[in-house]
C-alpha positions in Angstrom: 82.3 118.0 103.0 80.3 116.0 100.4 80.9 112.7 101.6 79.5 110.8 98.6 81.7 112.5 96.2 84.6 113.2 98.9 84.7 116.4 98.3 87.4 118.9 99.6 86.0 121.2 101.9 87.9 124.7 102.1 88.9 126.0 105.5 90.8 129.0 104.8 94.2 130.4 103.9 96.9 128.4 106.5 95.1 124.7 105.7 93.7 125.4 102.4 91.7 122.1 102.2 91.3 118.0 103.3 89.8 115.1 102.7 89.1 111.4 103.8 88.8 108.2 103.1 90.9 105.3 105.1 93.2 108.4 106.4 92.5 112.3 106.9 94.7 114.2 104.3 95.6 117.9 105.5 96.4 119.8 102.1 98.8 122.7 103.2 100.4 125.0 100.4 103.6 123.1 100.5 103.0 119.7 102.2 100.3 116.9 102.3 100.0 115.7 106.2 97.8 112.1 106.1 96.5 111.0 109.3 95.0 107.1 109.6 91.3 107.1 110.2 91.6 103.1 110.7 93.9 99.6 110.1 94.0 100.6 105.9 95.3 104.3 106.5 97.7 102.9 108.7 98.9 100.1 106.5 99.0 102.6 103.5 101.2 105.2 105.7 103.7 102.3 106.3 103.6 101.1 103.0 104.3 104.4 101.6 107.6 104.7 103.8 108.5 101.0 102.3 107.8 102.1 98.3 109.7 105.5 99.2 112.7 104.2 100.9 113.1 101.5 97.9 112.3 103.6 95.2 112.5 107.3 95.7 115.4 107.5 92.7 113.5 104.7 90.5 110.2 106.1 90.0 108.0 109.2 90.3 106.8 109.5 93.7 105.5 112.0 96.1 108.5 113.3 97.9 108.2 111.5 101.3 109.7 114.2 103.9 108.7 112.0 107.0 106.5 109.4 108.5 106.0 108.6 112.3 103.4 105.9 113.3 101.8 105.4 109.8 100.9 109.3 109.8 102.6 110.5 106.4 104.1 114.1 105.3 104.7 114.8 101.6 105.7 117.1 99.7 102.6 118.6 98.0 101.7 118.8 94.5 99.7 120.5 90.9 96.7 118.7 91.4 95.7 116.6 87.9 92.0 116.1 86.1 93.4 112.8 84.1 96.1 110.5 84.3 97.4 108.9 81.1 97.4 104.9 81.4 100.9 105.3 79.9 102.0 106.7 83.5 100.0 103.9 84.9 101.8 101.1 83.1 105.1 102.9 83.7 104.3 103.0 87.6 103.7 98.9 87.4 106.9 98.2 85.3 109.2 100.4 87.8 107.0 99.0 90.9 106.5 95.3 90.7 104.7 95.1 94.5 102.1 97.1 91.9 101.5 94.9 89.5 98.1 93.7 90.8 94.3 93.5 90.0 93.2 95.9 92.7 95.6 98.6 92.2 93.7 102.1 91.5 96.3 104.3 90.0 93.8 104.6 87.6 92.5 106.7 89.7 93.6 110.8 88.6 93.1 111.7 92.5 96.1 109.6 93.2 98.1 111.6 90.9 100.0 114.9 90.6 102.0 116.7 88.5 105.7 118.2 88.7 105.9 120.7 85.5 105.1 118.3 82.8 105.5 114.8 85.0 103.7 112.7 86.3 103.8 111.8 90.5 102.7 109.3 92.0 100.7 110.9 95.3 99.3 108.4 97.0 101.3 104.7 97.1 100.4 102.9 100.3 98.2 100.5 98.7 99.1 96.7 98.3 97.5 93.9 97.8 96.1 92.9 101.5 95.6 96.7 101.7 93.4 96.4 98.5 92.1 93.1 99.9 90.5 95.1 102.8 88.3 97.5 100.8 86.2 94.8 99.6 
């Protein structure tokens, strides 16, 4: 793992890759497992489960198939090199908790894609969870 450019590191054919940051993310072929390394990848597991259960049929998120004590499954998807700021404006008009200065879905890593659309991957953050990066 190149842990100043957080790096995937490949581990065979069953777990195909993960990474880390606040949580350990196990890529499978067909699901996304994130662990919580700390308080942040906890919050973001439980905020994830709050975002999904109010707006799974509103916006384009990461199907949530389960999450038990901040650790997160999802459904996995086409990994992205760019994200359009379109999709990014979209996500804050259907999400109002994301309308906020620290939000980094500017960031392509925290998207996918499903055939031609945009998902959002990776939607635990709020602003106290942002608060706590600085």
């Amino acid at each position: 793992m190149n842990e100043e450019l957080n790096q995937p590191s490949c581990l065979g054919a069953v777990i195909s890759c993960f990474r880390y940051s606040t949580r350990f993310v196990i890529l499978f072929k067909n699901i996304v497992v994130k662990i919580p390394l700390n308080k942040k990848g906890f919050l973001q597991g439980y905020n994830e489960q709050k975002i999904w259960n109010k707006y799974q049929n509103k916006a384009p998120l990461a199907n949530l198939n389960w999450m038990f004590l901040g650790i997160v499954c999802q459904k996995r998807y086409t990994t992205i090199k760019e994200v359009p700021q379109s999709e990014v404006h979209k996500i804050k008009k259907l999400i109002p908790e994301f309308d906020f200065e620290n939000c980094d879905f500017w960031n392509y890593e925290n998207w996918g894609k499903d055939g031609q659309k945009y998902i959002l991957l990776d939607y635990g953050n709020s602003p106290y969870v942002a608060s706590l990066y600085k």
